[in-house]
N, C-alpha and C positions, 0 to 999 in steps of 0.2 A: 765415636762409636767403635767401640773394638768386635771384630767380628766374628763368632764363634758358632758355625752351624751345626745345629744338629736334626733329628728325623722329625720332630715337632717343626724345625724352621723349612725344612726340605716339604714336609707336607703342603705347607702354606703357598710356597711357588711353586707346586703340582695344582693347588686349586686358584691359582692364579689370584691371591689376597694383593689386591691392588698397594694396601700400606705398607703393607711387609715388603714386596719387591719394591716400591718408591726408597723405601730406607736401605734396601741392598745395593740398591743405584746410586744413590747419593755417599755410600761409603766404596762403593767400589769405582765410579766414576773415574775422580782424581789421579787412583791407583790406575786405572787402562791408561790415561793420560800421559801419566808419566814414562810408564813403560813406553808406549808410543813417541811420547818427546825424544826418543833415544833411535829411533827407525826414523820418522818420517819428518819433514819441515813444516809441511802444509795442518795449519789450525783444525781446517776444516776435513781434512784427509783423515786426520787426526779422532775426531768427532764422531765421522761416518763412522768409520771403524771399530770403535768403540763402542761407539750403541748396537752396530751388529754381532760383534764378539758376546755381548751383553746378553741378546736376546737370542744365540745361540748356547748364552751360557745356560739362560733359561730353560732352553728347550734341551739340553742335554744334561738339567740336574739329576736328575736318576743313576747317571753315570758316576757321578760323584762320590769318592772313598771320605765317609766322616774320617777317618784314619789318616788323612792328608791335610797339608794347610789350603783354604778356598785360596785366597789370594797368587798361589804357587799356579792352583790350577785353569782359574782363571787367565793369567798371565800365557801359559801356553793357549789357550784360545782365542787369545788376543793377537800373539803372533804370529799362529796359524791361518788367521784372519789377515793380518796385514799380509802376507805372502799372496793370498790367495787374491787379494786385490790388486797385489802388483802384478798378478799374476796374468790379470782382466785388460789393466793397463797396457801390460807388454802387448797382449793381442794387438790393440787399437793403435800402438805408437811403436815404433822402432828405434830404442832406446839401446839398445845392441847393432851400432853400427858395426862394417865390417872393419877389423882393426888386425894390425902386422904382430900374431901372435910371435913369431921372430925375435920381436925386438927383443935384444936381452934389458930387463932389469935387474939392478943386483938385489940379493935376497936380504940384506942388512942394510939399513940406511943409516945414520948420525941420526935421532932423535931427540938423543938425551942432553941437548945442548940448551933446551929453553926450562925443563923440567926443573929445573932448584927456582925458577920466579914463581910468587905468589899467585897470579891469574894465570900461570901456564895450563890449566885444564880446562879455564875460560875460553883460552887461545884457542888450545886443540878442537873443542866443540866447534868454533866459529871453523875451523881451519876443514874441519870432516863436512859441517855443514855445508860447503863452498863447494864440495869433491862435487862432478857431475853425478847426473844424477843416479845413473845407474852401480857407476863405482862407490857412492857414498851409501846406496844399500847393502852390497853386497860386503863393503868393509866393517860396516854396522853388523853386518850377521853374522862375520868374521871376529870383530874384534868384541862386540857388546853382548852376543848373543852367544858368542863361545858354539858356534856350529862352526865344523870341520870343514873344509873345502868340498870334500864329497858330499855332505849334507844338504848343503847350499846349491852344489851344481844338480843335485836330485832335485830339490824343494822348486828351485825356478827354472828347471828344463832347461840348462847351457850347458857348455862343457866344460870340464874340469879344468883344461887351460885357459880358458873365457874369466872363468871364476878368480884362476892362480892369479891372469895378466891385472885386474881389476885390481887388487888386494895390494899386488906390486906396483900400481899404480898409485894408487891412493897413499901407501907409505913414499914416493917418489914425491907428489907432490904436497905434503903435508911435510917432510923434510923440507923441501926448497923453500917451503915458508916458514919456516923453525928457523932457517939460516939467512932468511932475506930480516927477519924482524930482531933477529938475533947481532947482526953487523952493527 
């Protein structure tokens, strides 16, 4: 199903046409999914989020430019959603231990030493996935999501060095395995 709304389709989920949003679901699904497979690890995190990004999508079509692509806009609702649930999380857990912003990291690591092998991008996912778990969002948001460090440190309430040290961490340790699997 290629997905192309317009003020006829927008009508139908204003009056809440059970078929028609079942088929927006089912083409738009996949797509939350995927975006999502690039933020979170968890299936079910995964899931949750999506069907509420979904049913806020729902509730904020009015806001919708036909003039845009759905799919683009939807996407930013999906990640405004995942934030907002890490957001929920952080309340409950302390995933922000206290850590020696001090330490220097250098700001360029040897990366490019695995990158000419064929499953090197395979590597790298497993390698980001592995990052704990706070550094492996915020370098997600960094590197996948192309949000600035100020962005990110506005979006989930830390600070800007909190953010930088994560980013430098995550390239620190995503190197040392680029070069342990690399020997």
């Amino acid at each position: 199903m290629s997905l192309e709304l317009t003020k006829e389709s927008i009508a139908l989920i204003v009056k809440r046409d059970r078929r028609f949003i079942m088929e927006l679901y089912a083409y738009c699904f996949p797509l939350m999914l995927q975006r999502l497979s690039r933020l979170s690890l968890h299936k079910e995190d995964q899931m949750s989020i999506a069907n509420t990004a979904f049913l806020k999508a729902l509730d904020r079509i009015d806001t919708f430019d036909l003039q845009k692509s759905f799919p683009a806009w939807l996407s930013i609702i999906v990640r405004n959603e995942f934030i907002d649930q890490y957001r929920k999380k952080q309340r409950h857990h302390s995933f922000f231990q206290q850590v020696d912003l001090s330490t220097d990291l250098p700001d360029h690591l040897p990366t490019d030493l695995l990158l000419q092998q064929e499953d090197a991008a395979k590597m790298l996912f497993e390698f980001v996935d592995a990052l704990p778990e706070a550094t492996r969002i915020i370098f997600n948001l960094y590197v996948i999501e192309e949000l600035s460090r100020e962005e990110i440190a506005t979006e989930l309430k830390i600070s800007y060095d909190l953010v930088k040290w994560h980013i430098l961490k995550a390239r620190k340790i995503i190197a040392e395995q680029l070069q342990n699997n690399t020997l």
